[in-house]
Structures are given as structure tokens and as C-alpha cells.
FIKOLZA-1660 file (N, C-alpha, C; in steps of 0.1 Angstrom, whole numbers, plus 5000, padded with zeros to 4 digits):
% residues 226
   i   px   py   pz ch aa at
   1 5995 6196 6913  A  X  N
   1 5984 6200 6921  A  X CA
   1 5973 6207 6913  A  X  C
   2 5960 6205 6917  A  X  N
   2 5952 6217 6910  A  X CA
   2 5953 6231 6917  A  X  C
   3 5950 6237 6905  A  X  N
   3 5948 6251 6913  A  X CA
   3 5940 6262 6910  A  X  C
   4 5929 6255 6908  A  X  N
   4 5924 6264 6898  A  X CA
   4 5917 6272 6907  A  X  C
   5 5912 6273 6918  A  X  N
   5 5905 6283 6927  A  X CA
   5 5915 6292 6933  A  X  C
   6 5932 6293 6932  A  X  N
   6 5941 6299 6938  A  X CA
   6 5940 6314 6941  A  X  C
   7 5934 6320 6928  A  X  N
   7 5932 6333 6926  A  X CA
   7 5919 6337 6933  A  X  C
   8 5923 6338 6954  A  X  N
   8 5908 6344 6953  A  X CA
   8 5897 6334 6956  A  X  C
   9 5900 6322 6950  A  X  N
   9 5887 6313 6951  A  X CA
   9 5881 6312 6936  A  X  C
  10 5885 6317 6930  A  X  N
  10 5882 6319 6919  A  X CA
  10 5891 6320 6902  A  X  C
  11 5895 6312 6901  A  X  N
  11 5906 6310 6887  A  X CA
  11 5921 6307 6891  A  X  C
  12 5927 6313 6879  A  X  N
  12 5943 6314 6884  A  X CA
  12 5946 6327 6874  A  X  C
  13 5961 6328 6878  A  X  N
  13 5969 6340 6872  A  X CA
  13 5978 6340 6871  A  X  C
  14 5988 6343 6863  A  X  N
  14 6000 6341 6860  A  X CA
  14 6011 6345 6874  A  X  C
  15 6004 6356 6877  A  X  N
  15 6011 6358 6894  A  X CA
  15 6010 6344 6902  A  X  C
  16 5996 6343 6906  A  X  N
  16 5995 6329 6915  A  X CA
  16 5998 6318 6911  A  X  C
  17 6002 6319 6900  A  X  N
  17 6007 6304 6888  A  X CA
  17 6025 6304 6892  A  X  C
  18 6033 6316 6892  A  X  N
  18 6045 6314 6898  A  X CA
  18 6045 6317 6912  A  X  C
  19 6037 6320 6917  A  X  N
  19 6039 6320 6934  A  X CA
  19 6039 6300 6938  A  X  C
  20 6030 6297 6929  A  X  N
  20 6029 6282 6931  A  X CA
  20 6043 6277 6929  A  X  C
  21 6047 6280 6917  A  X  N
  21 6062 6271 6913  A  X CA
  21 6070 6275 6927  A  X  C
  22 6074 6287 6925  A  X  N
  22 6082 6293 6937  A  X CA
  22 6082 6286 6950  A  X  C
  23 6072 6279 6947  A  X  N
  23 6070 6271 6966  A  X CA
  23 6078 6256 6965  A  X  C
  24 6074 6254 6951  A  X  N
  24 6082 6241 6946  A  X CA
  24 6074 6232 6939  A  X  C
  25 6061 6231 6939  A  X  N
  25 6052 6230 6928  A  X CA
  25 6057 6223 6912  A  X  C
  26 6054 6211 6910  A  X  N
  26 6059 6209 6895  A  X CA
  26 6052 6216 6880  A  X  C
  27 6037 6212 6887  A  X  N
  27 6027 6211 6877  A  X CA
  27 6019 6215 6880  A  X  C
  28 6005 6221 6876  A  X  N
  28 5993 6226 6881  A  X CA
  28 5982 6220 6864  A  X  C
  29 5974 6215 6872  A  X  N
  29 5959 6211 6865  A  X CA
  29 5950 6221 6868  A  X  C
  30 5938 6219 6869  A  X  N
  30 5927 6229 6868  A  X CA
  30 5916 6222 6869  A  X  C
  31 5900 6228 6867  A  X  N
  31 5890 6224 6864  A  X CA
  31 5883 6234 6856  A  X  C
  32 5868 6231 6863  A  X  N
  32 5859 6244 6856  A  X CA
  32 5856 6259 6864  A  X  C
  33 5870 6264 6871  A  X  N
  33 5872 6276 6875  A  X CA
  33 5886 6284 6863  A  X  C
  34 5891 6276 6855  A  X  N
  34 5901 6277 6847  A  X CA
  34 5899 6290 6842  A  X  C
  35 5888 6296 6834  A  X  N
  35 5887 6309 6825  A  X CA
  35 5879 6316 6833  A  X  C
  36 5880 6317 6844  A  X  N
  36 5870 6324 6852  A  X CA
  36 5882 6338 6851  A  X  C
  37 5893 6338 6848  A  X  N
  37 5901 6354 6851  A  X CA
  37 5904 6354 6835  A  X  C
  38 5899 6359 6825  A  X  N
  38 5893 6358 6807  A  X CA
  38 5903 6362 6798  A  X  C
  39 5916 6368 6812  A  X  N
  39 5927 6372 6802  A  X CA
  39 5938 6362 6806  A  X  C
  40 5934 6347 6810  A  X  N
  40 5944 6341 6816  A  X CA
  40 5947 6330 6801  A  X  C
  41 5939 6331 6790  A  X  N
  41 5945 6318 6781  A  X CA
  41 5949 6326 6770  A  X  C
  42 5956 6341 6773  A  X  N
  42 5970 6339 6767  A  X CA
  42 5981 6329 6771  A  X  C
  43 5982 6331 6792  A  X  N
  43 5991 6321 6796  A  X CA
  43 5990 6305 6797  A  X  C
  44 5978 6302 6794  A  X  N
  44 5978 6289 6791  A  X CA
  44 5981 6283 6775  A  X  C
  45 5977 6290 6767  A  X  N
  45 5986 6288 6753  A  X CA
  45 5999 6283 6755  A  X  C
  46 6008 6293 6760  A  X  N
  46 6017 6292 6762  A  X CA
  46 6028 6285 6771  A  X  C
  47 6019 6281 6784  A  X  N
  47 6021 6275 6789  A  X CA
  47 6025 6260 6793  A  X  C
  48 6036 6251 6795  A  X  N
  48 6037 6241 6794  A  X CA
  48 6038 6236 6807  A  X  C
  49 6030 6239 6821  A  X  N
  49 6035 6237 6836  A  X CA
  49 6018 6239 6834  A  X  C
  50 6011 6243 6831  A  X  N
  50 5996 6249 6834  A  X CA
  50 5985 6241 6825  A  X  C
  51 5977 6233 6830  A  X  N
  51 5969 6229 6816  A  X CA
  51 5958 6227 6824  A  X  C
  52 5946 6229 6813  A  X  N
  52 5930 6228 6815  A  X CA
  52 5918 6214 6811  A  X  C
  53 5916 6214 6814  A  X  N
  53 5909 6198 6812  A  X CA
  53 5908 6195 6794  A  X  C
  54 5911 6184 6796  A  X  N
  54 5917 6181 6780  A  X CA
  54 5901 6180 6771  A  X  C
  55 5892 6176 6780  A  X  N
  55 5877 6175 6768  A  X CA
  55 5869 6191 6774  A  X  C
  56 5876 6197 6776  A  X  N
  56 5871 6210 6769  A  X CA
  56 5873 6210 6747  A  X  C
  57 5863 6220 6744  A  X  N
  57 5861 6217 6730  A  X CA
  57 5875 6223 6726  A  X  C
  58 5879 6215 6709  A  X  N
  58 5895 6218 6710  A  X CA
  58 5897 6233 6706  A  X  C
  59 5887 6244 6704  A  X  N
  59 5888 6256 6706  A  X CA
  59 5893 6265 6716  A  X  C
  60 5893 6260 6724  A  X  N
  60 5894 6260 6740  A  X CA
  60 5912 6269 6741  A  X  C
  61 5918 6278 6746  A  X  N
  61 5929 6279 6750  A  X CA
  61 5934 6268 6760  A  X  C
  62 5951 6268 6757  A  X  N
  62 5959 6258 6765  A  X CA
  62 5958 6245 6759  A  X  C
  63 5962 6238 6769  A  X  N
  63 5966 6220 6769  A  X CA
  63 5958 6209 6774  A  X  C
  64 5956 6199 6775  A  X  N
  64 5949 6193 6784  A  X CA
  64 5958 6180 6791  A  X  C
  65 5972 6181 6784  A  X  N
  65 5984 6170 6789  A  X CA
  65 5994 6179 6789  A  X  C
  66 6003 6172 6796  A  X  N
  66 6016 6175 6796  A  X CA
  66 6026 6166 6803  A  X  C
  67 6040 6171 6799  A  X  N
  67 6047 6161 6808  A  X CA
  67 6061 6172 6814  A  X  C
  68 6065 6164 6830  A  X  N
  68 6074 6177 6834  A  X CA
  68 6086 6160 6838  A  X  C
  69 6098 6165 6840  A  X  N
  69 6111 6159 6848  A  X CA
  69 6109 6158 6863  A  X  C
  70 6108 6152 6870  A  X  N
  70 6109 6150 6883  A  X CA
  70 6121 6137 6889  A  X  C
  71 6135 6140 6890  A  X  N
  71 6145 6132 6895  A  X CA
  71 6148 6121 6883  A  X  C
  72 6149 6130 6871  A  X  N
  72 6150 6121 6862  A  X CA
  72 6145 6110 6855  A  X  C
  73 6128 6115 6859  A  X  N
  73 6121 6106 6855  A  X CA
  73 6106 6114 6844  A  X  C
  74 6103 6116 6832  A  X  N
  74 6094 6120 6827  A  X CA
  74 6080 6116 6833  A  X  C
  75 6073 6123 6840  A  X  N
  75 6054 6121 6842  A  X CA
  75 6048 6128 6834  A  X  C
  76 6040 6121 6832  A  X  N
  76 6030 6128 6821  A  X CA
  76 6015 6128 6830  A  X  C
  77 6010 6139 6825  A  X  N
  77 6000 6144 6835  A  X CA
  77 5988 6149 6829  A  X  C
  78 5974 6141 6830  A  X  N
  78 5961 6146 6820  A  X CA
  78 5957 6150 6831  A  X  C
  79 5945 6161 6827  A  X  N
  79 5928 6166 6835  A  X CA
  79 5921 6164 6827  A  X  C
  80 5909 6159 6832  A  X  N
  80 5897 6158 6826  A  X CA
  80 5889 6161 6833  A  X  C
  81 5873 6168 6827  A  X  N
  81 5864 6171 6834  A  X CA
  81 5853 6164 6834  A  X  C
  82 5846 6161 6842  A  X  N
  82 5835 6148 6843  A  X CA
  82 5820 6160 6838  A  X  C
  83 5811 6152 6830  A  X  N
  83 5798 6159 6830  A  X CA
  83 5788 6158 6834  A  X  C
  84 5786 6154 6848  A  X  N
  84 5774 6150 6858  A  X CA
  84 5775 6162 6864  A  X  C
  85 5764 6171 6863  A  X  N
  85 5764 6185 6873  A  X CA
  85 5774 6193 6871  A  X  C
  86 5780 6196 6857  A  X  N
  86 5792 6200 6856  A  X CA
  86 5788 6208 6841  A  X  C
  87 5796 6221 6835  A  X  N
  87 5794 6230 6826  A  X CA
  87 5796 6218 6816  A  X  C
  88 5786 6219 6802  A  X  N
  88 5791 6207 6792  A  X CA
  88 5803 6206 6786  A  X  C
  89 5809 6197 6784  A  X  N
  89 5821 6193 6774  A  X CA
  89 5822 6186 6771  A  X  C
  90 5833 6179 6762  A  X  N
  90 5834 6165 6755  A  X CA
  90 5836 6152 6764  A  X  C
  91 5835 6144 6756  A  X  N
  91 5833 6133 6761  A  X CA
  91 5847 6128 6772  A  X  C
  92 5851 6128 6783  A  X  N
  92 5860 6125 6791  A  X CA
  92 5870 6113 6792  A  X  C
  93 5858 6102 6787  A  X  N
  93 5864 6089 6784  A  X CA
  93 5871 6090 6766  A  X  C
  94 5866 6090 6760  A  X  N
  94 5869 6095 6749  A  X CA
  94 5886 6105 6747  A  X  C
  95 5885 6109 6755  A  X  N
  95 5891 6125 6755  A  X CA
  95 5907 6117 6759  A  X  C
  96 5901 6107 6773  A  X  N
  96 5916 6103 6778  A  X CA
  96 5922 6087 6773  A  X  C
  97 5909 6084 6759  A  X  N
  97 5915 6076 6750  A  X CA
  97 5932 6083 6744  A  X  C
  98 5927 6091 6738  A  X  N
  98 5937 6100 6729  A  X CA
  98 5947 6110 6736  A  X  C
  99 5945 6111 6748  A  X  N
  99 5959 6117 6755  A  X CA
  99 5966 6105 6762  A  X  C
 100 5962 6097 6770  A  X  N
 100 5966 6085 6771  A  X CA
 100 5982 6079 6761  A  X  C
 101 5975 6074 6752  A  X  N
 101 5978 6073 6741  A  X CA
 101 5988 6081 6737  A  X  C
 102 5987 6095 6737  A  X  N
 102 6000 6102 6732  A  X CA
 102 6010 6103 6745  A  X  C
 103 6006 6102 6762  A  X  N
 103 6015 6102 6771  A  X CA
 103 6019 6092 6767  A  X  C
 104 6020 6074 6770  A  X  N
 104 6022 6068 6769  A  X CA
 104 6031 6063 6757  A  X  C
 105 6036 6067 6748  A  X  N
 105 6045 6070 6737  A  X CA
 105 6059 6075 6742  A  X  C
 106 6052 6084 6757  A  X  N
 106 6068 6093 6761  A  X CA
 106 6070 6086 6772  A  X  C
 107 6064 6081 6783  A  X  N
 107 6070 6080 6796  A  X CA
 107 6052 6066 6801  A  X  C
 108 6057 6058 6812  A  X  N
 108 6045 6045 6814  A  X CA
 108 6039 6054 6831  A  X  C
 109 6047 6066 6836  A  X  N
 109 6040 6073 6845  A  X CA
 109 6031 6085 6841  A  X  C
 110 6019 6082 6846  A  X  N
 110 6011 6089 6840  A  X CA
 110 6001 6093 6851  A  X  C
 111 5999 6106 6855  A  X  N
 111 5987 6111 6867  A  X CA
 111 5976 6119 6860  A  X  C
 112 5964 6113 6870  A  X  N
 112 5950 6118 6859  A  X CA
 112 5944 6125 6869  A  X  C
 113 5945 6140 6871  A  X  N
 113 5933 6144 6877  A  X CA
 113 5917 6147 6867  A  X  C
 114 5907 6138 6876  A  X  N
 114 5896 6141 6874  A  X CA
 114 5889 6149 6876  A  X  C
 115 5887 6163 6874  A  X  N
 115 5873 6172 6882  A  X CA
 115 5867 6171 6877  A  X  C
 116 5856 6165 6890  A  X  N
 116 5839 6162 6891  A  X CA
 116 5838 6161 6900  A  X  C
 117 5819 6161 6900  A  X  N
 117 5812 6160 6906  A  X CA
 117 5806 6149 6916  A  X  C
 118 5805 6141 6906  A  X  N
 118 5798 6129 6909  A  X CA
 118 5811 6115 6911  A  X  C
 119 5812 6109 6927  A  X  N
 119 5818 6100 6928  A  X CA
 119 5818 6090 6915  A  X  C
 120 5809 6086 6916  A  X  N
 120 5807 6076 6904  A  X CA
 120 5811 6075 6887  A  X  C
 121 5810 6088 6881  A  X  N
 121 5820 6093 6872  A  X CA
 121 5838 6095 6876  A  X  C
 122 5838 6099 6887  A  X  N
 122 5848 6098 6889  A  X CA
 122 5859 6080 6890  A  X  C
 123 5849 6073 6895  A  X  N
 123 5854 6059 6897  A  X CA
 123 5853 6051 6884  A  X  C
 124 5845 6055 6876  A  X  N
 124 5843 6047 6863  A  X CA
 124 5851 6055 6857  A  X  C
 125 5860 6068 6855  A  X  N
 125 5872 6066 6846  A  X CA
 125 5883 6064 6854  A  X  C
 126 5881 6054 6868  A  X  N
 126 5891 6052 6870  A  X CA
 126 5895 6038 6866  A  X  C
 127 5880 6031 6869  A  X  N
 127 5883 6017 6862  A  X CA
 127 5884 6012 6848  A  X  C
 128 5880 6027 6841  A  X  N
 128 5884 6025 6828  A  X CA
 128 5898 6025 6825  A  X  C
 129 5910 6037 6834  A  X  N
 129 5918 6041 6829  A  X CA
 129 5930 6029 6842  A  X  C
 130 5922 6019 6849  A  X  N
 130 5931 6008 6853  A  X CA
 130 5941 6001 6845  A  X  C
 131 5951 6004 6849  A  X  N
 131 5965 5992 6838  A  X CA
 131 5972 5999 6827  A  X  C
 132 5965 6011 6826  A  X  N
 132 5969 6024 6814  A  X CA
 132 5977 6032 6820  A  X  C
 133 5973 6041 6831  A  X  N
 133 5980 6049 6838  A  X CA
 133 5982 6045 6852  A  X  C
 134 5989 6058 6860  A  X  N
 134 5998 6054 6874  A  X CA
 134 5986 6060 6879  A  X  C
 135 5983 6070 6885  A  X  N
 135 5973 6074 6894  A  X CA
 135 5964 6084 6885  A  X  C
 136 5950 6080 6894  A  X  N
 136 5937 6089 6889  A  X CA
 136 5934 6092 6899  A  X  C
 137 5931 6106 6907  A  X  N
 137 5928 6118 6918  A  X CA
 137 5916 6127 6913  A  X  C
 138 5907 6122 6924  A  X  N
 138 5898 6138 6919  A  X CA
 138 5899 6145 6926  A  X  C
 139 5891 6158 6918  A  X  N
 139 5889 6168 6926  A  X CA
 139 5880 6178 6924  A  X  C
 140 5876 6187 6932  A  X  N
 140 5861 6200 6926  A  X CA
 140 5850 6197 6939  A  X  C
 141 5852 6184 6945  A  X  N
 141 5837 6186 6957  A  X CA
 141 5847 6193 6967  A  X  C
 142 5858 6196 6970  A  X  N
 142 5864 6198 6983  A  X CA
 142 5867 6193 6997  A  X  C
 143 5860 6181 6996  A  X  N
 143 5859 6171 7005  A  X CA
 143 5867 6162 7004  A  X  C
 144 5877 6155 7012  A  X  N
 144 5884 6139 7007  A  X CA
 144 5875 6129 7012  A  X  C
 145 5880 6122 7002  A  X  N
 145 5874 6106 7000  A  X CA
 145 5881 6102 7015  A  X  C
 146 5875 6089 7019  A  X  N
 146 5884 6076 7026  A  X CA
 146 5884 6066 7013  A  X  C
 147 5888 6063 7002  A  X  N
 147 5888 6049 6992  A  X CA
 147 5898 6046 6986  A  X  C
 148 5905 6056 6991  A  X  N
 148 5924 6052 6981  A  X CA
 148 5927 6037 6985  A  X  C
 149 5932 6035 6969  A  X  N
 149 5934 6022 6967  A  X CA
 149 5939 6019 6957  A  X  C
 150 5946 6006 6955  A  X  N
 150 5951 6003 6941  A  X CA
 150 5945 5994 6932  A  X  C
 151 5940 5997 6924  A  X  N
 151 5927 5991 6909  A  X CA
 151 5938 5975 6911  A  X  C
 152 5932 5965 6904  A  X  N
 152 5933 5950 6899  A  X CA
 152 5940 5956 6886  A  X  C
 153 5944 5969 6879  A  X  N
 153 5955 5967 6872  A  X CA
 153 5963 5974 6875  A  X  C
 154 5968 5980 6884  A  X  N
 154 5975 5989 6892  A  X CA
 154 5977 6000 6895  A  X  C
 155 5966 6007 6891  A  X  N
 155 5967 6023 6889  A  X CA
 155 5960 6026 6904  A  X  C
 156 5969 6037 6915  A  X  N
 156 5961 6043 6926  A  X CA
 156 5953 6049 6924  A  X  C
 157 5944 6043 6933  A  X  N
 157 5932 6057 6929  A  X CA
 157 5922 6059 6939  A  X  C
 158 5917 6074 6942  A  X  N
 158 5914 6081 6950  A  X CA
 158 5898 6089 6948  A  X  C
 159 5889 6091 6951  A  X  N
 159 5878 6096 6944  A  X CA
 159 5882 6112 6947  A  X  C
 160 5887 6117 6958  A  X  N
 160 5888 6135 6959  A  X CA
 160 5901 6132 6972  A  X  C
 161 5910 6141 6965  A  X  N
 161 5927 6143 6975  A  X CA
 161 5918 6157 6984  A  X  C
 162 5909 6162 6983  A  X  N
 162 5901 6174 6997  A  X CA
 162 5907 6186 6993  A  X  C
 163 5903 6197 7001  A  X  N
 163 5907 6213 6996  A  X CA
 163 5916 6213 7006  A  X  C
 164 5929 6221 7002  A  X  N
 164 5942 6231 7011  A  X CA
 164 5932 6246 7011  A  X  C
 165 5932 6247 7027  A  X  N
 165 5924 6260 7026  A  X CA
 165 5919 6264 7042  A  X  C
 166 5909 6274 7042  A  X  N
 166 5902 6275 7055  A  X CA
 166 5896 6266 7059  A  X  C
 167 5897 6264 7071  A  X  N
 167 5887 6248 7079  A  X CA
 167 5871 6257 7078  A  X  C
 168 5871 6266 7085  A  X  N
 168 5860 6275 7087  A  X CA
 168 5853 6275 7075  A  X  C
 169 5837 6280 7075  A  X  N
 169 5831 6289 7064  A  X CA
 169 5822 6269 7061  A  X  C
 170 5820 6275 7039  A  X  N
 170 5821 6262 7039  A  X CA
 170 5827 6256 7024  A  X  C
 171 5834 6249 7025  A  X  N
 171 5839 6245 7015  A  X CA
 171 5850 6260 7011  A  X  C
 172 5854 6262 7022  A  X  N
 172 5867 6272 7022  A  X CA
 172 5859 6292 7017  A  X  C
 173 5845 6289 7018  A  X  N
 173 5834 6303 7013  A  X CA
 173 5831 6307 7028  A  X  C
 174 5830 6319 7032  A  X  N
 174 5820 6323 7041  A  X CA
 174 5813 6320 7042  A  X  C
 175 5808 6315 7052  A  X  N
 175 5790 6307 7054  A  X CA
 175 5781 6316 7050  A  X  C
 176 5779 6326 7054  A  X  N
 176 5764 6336 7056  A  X CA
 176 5763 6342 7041  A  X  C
 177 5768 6337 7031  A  X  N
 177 5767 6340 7014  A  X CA
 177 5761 6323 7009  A  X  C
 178 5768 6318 7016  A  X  N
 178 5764 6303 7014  A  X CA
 178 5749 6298 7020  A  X  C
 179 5750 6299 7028  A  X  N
 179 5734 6298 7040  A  X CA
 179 5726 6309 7032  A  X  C
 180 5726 6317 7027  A  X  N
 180 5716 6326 7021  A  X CA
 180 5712 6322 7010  A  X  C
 181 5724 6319 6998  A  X  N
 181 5714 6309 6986  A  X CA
 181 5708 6298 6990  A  X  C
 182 5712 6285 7002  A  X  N
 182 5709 6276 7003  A  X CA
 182 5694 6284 7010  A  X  C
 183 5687 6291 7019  A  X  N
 183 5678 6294 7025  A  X CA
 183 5669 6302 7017  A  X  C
 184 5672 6312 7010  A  X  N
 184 5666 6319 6999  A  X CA
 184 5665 6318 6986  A  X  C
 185 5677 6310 6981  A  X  N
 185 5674 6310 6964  A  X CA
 185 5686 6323 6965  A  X  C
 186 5691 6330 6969  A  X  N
 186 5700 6345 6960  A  X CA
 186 5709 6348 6975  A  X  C
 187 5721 6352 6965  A  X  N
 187 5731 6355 6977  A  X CA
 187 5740 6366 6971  A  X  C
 188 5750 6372 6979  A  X  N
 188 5760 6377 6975  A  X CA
 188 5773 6371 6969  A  X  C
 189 5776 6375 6959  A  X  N
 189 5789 6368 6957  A  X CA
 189 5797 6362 6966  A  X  C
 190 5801 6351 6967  A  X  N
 190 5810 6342 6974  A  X CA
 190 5823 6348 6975  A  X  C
 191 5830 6350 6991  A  X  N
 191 5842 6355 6987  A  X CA
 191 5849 6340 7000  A  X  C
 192 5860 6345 7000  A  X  N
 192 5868 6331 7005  A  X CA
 192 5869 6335 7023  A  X  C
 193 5866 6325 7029  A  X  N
 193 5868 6330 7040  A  X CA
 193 5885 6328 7047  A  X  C
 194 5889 6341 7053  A  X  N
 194 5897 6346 7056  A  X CA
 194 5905 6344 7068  A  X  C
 195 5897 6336 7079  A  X  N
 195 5901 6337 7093  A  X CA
 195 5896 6324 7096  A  X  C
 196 5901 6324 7111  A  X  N
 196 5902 6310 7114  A  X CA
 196 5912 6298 7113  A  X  C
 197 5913 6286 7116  A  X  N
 197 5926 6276 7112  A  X CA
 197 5924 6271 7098  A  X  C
 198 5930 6267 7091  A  X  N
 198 5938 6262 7076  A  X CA
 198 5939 6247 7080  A  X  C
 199 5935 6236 7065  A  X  N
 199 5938 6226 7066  A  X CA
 199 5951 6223 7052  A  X  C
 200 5952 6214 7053  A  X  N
 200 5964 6206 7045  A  X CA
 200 5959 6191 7032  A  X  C
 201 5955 6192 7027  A  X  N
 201 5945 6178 7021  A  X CA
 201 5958 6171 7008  A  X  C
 202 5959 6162 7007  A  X  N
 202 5966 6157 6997  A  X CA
 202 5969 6139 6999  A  X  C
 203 5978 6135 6991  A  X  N
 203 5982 6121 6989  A  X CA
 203 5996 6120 6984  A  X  C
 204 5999 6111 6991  A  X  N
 204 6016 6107 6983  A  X CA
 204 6012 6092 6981  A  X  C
 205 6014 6095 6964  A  X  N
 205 6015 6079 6963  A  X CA
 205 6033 6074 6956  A  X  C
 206 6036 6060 6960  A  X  N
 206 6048 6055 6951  A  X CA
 206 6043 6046 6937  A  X  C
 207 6050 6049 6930  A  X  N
 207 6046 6041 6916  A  X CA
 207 6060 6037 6913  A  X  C
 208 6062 6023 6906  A  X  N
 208 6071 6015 6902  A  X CA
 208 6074 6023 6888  A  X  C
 209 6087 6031 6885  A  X  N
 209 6088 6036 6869  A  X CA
 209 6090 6029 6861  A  X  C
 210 6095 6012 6860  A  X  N
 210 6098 6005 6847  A  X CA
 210 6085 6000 6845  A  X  C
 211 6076 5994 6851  A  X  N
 211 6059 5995 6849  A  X CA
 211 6048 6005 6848  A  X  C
 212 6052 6013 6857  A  X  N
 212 6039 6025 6855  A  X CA
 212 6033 6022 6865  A  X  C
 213 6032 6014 6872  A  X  N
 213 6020 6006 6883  A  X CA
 213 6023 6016 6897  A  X  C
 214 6013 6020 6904  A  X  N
 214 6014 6026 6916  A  X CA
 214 6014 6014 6928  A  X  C
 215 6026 6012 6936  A  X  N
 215 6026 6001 6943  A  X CA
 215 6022 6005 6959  A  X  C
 216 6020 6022 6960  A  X  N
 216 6011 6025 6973  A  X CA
 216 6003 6042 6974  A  X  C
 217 5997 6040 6983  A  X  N
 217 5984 6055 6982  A  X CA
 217 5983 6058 6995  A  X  C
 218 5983 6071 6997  A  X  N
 218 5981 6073 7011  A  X CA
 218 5975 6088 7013  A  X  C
 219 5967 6090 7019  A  X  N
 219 5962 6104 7021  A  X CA
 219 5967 6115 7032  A  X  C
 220 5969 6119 7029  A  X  N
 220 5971 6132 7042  A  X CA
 220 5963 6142 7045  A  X  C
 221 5963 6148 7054  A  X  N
 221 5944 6156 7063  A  X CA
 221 5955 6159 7070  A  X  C
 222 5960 6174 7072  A  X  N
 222 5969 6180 7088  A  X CA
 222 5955 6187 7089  A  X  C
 223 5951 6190 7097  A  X  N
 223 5939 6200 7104  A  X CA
 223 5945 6212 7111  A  X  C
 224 5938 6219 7116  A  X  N
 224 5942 6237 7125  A  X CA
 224 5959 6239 7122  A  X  C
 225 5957 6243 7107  A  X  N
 225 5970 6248 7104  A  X CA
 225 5969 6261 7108  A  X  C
 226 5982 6268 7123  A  X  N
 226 5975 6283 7122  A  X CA
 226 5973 6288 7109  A  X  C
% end
């Protein structure tokens, strides 16, 4: 799952990083809320359940792959971050040449979350990364797609799996901090809004393990979670 807003709305933490496992959680990706808490990439160094978009520069604290056991089967798991309207970094296509490449050495199941922006970045590394990997998911607008589907070389793929969070506010923020930059140009810091019903956003897909190929996709939306 990503998690990178978990802390708050804003980053992660080594607290909120095992509150996640504890729930049953395998893995956590990220995006560009990752170093927003500045003392968090000692635990990403170290960490092998936690990783940050792989074309960040390789200065960068942490990982950008990894792989965990799930029923006796090795997945290997990239992020990458797209750069349409997004803080600069390395090249993303590029980036998931060379992790690709080293997942695929250990295990032919392979999940790619993308955070971005822009659909269309997100869809072109999906059709790049067709027949390579099992599934490509984005995430970072908060919103789900309706376009899950499986590519002509078999990889599922989804443009945004949507935010777990407040229904209310927007994009899981208080409105009236939100409505004030959008109306004036300057707001108060964004905090998370608090009240109201909770939604549920995600996908289960199945993927064949002696192929790698995802043979189905499916989204899930529960709404007015009390």
C-alpha cells in the first residue's frame, strides 16, 4: 500500500510504519510526501518493508525496490515518481529500466506503484512496463480511476487505486484552508479533516506466478465507512 500521507496527512513514521504492519500490511511505497518528517531516512536506510520512489537522485535515503514473501511466493515491488507537476527527479522510465531488471532476476511478480500527476504519464509507463511486470497502480491525485485493465502483454493496470480516508473536506483536507488558497492565492496550513464518514479505495488483482501475467483487476470504493 502507499502510505506516505499516513502521518497526519503528511509523511510517515516509524510509529505509523508499524501501526500499518500490525494491521497486516506487507509492504508500503511512498511518493513525494516521503521526507516531509526529516528524521524519517534513518528508517528508510534501514528499512526493507518501506521504500521511496526509486528515481529520486541516488543520494536520496532508502530504497526504491524491494521484495517481501506473501504464501510462498517472492513479489518484488518498485515506486516511481512521474515529473509532470511533480518536485524534479530522475528519469522514471529510465529508473524502472534498471529495477525491473534487478526484480526480475529474483521473482516474474512484480507491482509498480506510480505517483503522479498526470494520467497520461502514468499510462505511458504503464505501456512501457507491459509484458515486464504484474501490475502498475497509481497514486497521489486521490481520486480512482474507472480504466483497470489488463495491457496486450499482461500486466493490470489501473491509472489511481483512490485515497483510504475522510469522504468529507477535500481530497481528505478541510475545505475552508482549501477554498481559501483556491479563492485568494494564501491559506493556512492544510490539516486533515477529522469528522464525518471514511471511505475505503483499493484493487485486488490475481496474477498467474509461473508467468508474472495479471489474469484479473478489480477496484473497490466502500463509501460512509462510520
Amino acid at each position: 500500500m502507499n502510505g506516505e500521507n499516513v502521518a497526519g496527512g503528511f509523511g510517515l513514521t516509524a510509529q505509523t510504519a508499524q501501526e500499518l504492519f500490525e494491521t497486516g500490511v506487507d509492504f508500503i511505497t511512498s511518493g513525494n510526501h516521503i521526507f516531509d518528517k526529516r528524521d524519517f531516512g534513518a528508517y528508510l536506510d534501514a528499512s526493507d518493508r518501506v521504500i521511496r520512489p526509486a528515481n529520486y537522485p541516488p543520494s536520496a535515503p532508502g530504497h526504491g525496490f524491494g521484495t517481501f514473501v506473501a504464501g510462498g511466493v517472492t513479489v518484488g515491488v518498485l515506486n516511481l515518481m512521474g515529473r509532470t507537476f511533480m518536485p524534479p527527479v530522475d528519469d522514471p522510465f529510465r529508473a524502472a529500466d534498471e529495477a525491473v531488471a534487478s526484480l526480475r532476476a529474483q521473482t516474474k511478480v512484480i507491482i509498480v506503484d506510480v505517483h503522479a500527476e498526470a494520467t497520461s504519464e502514468k499510462l505511458a509507463l504503464g505501456r512501457y512496463l507491459d509484458g515486464r511486470v504484474s501490475l502498475v497502480y497509481g497514486t497521489h491525485t486521490h481520486v480512482q480511476t474507472s480504466d483497470e485493465q489488463i495491457l496486450a502483454g499482461g500486466t493490470g493496470y489501473i491509472s489511481d487505486v483512490g485515497m483510504t480516508g475522510p469522504t468529507d473536506g477535500v481530497i481528505g483536507m478541510e475545505q475552508k484552508a482549501v477554498l481559501d488558497r483556491f479563492l485568494t492565492g494564501f491559506s493556512d496550513r492544510f490539516s486533515v479533516q477529522k469528522t464525518g464518514p471514511r471511505q475505503f479505495c483499493g484493487i485486488v488483482a490475481t496474477v498467474d506466478v509461473a508467468s508474472g501475467n495479471a489474469t484479473e483487476i478489480k477496484r473497490l470504493f466502500l463509501r460512509n465507512i462510520a
